[in-house]
Structures are given as C-alpha cells and as structure tokens.
ROSESE-492454 format. One record per residue (C-alpha): residue number from 0; x, y, z. Coordinates in steps of 0.5 Angstrom, whole numbers. Example, Ala and Ser with C-alpha at 12.3 -4.5 7.8 and 13.67 -1.06 7.14 Angstrom:
REM ROSESE-492454
<i 0	u 25	v -9	w 16> .
<i 1	u 27	v -2	w 14> .
REM end
This chain:
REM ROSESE-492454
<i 0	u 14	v -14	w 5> .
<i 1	u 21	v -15	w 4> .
<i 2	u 24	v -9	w 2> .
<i 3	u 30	v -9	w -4> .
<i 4	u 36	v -7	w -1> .
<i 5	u 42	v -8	w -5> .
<i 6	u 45	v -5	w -11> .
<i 7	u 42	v -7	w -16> .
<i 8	u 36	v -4	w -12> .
<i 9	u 38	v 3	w -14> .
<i 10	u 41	v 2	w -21> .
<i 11	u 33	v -2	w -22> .
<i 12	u 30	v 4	w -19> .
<i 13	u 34	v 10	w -23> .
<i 14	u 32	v 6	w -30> .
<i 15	u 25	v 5	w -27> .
<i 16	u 25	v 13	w -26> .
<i 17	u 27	v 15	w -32> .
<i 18	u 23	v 10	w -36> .
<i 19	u 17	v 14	w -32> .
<i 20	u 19	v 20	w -34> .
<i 21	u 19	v 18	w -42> .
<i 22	u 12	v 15	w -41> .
<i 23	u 9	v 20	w -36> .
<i 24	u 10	v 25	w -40> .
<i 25	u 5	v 22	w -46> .
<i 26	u 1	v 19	w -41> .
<i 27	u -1	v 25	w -36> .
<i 28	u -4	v 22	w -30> .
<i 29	u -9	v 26	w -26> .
<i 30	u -9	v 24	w -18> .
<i 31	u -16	v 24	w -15> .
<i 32	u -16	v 22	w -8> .
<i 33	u -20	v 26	w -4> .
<i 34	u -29	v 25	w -5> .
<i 35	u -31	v 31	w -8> .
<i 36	u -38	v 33	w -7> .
<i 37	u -38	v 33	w -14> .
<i 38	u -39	v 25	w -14> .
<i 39	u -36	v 19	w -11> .
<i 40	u -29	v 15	w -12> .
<i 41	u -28	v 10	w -16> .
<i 42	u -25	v 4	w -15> .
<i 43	u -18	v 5	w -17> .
<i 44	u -12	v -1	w -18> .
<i 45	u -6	v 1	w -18> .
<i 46	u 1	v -2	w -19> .
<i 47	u 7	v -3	w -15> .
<i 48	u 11	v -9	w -18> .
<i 49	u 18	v -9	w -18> .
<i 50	u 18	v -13	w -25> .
<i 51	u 23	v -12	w -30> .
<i 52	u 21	v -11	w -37> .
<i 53	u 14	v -10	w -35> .
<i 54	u 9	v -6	w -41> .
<i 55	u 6	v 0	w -38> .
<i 56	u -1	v -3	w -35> .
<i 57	u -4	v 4	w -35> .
<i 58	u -8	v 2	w -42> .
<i 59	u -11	v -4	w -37> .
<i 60	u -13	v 2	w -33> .
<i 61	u -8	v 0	w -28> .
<i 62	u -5	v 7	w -25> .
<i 63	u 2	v 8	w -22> .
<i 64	u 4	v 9	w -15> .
<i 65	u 11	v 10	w -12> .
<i 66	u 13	v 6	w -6> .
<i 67	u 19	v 10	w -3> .
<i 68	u 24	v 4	w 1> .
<i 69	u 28	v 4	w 7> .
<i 70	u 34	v 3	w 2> .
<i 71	u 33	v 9	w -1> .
<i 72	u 32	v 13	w 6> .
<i 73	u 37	v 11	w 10> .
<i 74	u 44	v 10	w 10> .
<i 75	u 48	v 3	w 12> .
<i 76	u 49	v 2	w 19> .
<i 77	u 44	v 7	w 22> .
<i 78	u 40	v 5	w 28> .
<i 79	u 33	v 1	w 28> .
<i 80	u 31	v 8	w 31> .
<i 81	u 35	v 13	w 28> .
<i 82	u 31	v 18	w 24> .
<i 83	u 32	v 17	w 15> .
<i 84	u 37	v 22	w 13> .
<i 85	u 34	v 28	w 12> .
<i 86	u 37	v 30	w 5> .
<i 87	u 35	v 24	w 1> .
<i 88	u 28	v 24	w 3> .
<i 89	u 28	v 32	w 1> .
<i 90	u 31	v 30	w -5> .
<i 91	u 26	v 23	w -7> .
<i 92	u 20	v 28	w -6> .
<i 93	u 23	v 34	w -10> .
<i 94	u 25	v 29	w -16> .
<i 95	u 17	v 26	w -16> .
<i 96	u 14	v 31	w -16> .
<i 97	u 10	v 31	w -21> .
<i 98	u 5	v 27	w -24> .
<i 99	u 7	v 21	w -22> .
<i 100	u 2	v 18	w -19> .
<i 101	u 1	v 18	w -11> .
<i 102	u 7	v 17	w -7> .
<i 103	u 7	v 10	w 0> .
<i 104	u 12	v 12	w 4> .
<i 105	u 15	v 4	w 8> .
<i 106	u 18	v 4	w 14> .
<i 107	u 18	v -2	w 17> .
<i 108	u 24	v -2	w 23> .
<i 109	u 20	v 3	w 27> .
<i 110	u 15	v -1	w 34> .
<i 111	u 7	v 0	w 32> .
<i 112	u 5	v -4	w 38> .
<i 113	u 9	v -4	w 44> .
<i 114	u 7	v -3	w 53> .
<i 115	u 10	v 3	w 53> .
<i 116	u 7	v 9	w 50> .
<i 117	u 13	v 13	w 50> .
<i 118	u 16	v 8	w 45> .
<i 119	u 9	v 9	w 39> .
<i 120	u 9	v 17	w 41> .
<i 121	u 17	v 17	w 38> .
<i 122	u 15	v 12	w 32> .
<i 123	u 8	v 17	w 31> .
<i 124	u 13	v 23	w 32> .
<i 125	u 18	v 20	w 27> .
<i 126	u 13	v 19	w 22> .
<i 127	u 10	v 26	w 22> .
<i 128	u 16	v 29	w 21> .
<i 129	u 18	v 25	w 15> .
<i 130	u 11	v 26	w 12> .
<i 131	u 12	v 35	w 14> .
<i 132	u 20	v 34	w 10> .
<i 133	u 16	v 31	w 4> .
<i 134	u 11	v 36	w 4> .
<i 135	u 15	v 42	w 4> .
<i 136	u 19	v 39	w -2> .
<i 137	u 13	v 38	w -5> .
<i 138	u 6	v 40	w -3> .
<i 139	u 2	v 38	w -8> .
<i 140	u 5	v 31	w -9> .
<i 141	u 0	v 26	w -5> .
<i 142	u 3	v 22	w 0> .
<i 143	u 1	v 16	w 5> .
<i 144	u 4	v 10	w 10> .
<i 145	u 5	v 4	w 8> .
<i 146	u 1	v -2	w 13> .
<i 147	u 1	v 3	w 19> .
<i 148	u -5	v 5	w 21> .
<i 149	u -9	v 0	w 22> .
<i 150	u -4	v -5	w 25> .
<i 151	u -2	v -11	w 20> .
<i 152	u -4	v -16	w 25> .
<i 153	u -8	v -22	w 22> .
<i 154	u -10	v -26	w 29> .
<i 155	u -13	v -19	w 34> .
<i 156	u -16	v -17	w 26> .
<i 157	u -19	v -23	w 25> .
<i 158	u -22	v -24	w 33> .
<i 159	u -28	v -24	w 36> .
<i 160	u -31	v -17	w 35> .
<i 161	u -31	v -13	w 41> .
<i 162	u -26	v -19	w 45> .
<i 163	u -20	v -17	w 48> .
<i 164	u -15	v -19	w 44> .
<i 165	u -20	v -14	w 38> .
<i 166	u -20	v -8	w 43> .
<i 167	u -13	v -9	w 45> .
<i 168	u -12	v -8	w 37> .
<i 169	u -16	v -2	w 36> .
<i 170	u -12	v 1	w 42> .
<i 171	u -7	v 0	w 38> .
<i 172	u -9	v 3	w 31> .
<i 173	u -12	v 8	w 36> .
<i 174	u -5	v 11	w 39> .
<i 175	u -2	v 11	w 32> .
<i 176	u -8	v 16	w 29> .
<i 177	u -4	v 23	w 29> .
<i 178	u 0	v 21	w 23> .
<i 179	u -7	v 20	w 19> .
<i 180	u -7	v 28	w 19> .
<i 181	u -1	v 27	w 15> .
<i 182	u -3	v 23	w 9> .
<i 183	u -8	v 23	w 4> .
<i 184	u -11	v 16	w 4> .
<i 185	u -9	v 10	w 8> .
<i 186	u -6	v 4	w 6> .
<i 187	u -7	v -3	w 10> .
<i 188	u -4	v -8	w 8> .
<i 189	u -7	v -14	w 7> .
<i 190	u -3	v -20	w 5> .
<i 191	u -4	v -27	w 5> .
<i 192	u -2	v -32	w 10> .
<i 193	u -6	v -38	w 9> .
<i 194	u -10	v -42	w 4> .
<i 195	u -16	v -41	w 9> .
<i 196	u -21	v -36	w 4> .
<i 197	u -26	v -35	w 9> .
<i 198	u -21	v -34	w 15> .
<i 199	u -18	v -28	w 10> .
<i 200	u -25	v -25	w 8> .
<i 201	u -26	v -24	w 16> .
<i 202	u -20	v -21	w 16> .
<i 203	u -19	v -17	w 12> .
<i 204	u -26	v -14	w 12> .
<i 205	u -24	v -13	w 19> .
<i 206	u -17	v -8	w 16> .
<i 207	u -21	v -5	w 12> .
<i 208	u -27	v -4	w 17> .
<i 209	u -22	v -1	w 22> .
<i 210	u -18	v 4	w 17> .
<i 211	u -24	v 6	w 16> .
<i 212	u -26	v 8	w 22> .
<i 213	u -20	v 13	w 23> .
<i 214	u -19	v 15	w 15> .
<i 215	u -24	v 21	w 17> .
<i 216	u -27	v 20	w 10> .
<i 217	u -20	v 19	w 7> .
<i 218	u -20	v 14	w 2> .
<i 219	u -17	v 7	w 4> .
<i 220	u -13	v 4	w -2> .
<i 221	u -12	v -5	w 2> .
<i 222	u -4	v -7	w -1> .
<i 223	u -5	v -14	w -3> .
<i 224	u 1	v -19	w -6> .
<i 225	u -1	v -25	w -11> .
<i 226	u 3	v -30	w -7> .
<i 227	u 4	v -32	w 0> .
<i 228	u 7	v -28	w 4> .
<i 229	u 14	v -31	w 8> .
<i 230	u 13	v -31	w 14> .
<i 231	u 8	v -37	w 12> .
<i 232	u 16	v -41	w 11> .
<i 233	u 11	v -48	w 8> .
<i 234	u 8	v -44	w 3> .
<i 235	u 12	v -37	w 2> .
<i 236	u 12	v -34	w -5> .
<i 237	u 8	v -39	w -8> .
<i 238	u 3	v -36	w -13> .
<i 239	u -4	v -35	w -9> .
<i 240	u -9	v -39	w -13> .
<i 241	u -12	v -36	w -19> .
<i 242	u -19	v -37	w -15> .
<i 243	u -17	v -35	w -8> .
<i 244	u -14	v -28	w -12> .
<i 245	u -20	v -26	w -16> .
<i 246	u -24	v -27	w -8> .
<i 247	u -19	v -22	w -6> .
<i 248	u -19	v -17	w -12> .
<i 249	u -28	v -18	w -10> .
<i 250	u -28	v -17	w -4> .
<i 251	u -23	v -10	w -4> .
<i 252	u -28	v -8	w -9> .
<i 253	u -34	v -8	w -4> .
<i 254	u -30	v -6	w 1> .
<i 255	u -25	v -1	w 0> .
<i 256	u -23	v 4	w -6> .
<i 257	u -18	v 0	w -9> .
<i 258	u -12	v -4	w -9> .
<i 259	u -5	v -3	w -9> .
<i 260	u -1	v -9	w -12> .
<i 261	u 5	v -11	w -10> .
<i 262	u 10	v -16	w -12> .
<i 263	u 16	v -18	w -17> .
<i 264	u 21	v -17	w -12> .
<i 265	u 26	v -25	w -11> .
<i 266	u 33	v -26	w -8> .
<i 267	u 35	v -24	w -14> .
<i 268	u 33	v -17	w -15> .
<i 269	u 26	v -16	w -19> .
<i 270	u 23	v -22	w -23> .
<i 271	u 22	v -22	w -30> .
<i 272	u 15	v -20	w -33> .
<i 273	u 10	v -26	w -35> .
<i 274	u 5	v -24	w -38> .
<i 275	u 1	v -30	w -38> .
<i 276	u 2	v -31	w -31> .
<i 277	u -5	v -33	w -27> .
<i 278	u -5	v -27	w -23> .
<i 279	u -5	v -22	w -28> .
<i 280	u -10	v -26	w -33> .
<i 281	u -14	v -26	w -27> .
<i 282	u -13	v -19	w -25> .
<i 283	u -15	v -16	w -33> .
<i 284	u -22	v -19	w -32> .
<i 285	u -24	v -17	w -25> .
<i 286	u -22	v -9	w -28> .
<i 287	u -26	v -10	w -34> .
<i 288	u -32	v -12	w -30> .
<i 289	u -31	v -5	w -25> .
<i 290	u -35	v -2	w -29> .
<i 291	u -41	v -6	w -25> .
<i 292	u -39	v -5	w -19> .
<i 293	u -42	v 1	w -16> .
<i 294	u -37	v 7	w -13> .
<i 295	u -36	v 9	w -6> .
<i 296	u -39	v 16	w -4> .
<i 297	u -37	v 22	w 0> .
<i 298	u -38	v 18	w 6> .
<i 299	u -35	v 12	w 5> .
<i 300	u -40	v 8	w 4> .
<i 301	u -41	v 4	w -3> .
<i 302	u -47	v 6	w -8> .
<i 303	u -53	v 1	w -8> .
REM end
C-alpha cells in the first residue's frame, strides 16, 4: 500500500484520533482475537480506510482497526534500515491503549526476501523489537504485521504447488517465522493486480493457505483494497468491478477469519466519502449475508 507521508497525514490522523475517542467511548468495542475453547471465531470486517468525512461503520458490523505508518514511526531522512524512533512508537502505543480495536504495524522499507540470511535475521530482529516496545507501553492492546509473514508475493504464491519458485516462497515465509511469536493474529495482504479472477482466487487461496500454516492457530485477518493496486500502472487505483470485489469478500469469507479494508487514500490526502460508491454497496450486502457463513473453529478449519 502506499503509505500517507505528509503533513496533512498527521493533521487528518490527530482529528481522526480525537473522533475515535468520542465515538468509542459510546460504542465500546470488545476485541477477540484468540479462538476460545468456548466457540469458534466469527468472521470479522474491519475498516482501515483513510476516507474524510466517513460515518462510523460500526452499525454495518464493521469494526475499527488502526494501522500505525512509516510517517508516524520514523523521522525525515533516516536510513532504510534505521530503526523507527523508540520514543514515538512508545508514545503511539501508550496513546491507543484502550479500546480501539487491534493495532497493524506497517514497515514496509525493511528487505522480507533476500540471498543472505543475515539481512532477514536483522529485519526479524527489528521487527520484534518494535512488537516488545509496544507491548511494554501496552500489554493488552492487540498488535499484528501488516503483509510480512506470509511474503506479499503474487507470481512464487500463486505457482505450482511444491515447484521451486513455490517452495522458494514458503523458504522465504519460513525465515521470517520468529515474528508470529509477537503478534496476535496475521496480516497478509492480498491486493489486487490484475482483472484475472481465477488467477487471484488461486493466489490468494495460496496466501491464506500459507499463513496458516505458520499462524499456530492465530487468526488470519487477508488485507484487501477495492481498487487495483499501483504497481499495475494500466489499471492503478481503478475501482475493482463490483462482481470481482464481491468474489474477494467470498472467497475471505471461506478461507480466512476476515478482512481488513484498506483505501481512501489519493495524491491529495484522504479522499471524500461516497456512500453510494460500488464497493461499499457491495460490501453492505456480503456482511448482511455472514450470518450463513459458518464460523472458523479453534483449528482453524471452518465449520460445515
């Protein structure tokens, strides 16, 4: 994702702070992110668009979450491999501590994929360090990785299974493990790239399938977007057909424990809210049909 950097991205984020603390505290949001042996997780949507002048989704059943950027971690000027400023992730932490709803932690400068080991050994190293500075300003507040563990990678996730380019992946996923220890649920991001349904379907089947696979039984909430993603420049940031969006809510719906949506964000700062907007339309009828979809189990595996 394309993370706000500016000025104006503070000042939108102070009111959208303030805003928060007045609603939250009429709304009281209780967090589960662990499968109890009480019951199964339900799946859950939550709501990481940077829109101004949004309403609170939470009447839709949509619930908030908090993604903490680059912009607000680390200084001007620094390295692509400093370390964010110890001091202003303490202060993030101990100023969402609360009930906000969890927290998703987005460093995106640090290598994930590299030939020599040392270089994922310091990003893992780095990462856990962040992850144990938050924790100490706020045990209880829940905290993930935004697209880490698995690999954000479309072609090795969507290849032949148990073929090179596949295992080469899960090689990858697997030196980057030690940071689930850290975090309460898994965040992959599955964003779109191209208009080719089935080709995403297997590809993010294979994302889910492989945070899985390392989340120990943690829940994995699939980052999505409903608009191309940039690195696609013929189709960048046009909205995802309303059919092919609701195919992505779908398919979450069967494999993961739910879905964090992201967006709202342009060259100009956070875009205007649109209620009528396709993806939102589409987005309002996939939650008032959850009910029907059965709910994942203390294994991971979904309910028949």
């Amino acid at each position: 994702m394309k993370a706000p950097s500016s000025i104006r991205w503070w000042k939108f984020m102070l009111t959208g702070v303030v805003m928060a603390g007045i609603l939250l505290s009429r709304h009281p949001v209780v967090v589960d992110l662990t499968a109890s042996a009480a019951g199964p997780r339900p799946f859950i949507v939550y709501d990481a668009t940077l829109y101004k002048n949004k309403p609170d989704l939470r009447p839709y059943g949509v619930r908030p979450i908090m993604l903490w950027y680059e912009s607000q971690m680390f200084v001007a000027n620094q390295s692509s491999t400093a370390m964010p400023v110890e001091q202003l992730v303490r202060s993030l932490a101990h100023d969402w501590n609360g009930s906000f709803g969890p927290v998703v932690v987005d460093i995106e400068r640090w290598p994930i994929t590299d030939t020599q080991p040392t270089t994922i050994q310091s990003t893992v190293a780095k990462f856990i360090q962040v992850l144990s500075w938050i924790r100490s300003e706020a045990p209880g507040l829940p905290v993930g990785v935004y697209g880490t563990v698995p690999v954000y990678d479309y072609w090795r996730a969507a290849s032949a299974p148990m073929g090179p380019h596949f295992l080469a992946w899960q090689a990858d996923n697997n030196r980057l493990a030690l940071i689930i220890d850290h975090v309460d649920a898994l965040y992959p991001s599955i964003y779109t790239f191209y208009p080719d349904r089935q080709a995403w379907v297997a590809y993010a089947k294979a994302q889910i399938a492989e945070a899985r696979r390392l989340a120990k039984g943690k829940p994995v909430y699939a980052f999505l977007w409903p608009q191309y993603h940039e690195a696609n420049a013929e189709l960048a940031h046009r909205p995802v057909e309303p059919d092919y969006w609701d195919l992505q809510l779908t398919t979450m719906a069967q494999q993961a424990d739910g879905v964090v949506i992201w967006g709202g964000w342009g060259e100009k700062g956070p875009e205007p809210w649109n209620e009528d907007a396709p993806w939102w339309q589409v987005t309002k009828r996939f939650i008032q049909g959850l009910d029907r979809i059965p709910p994942i189990l203390p294994t991971g595996i979904r309910a028949q």
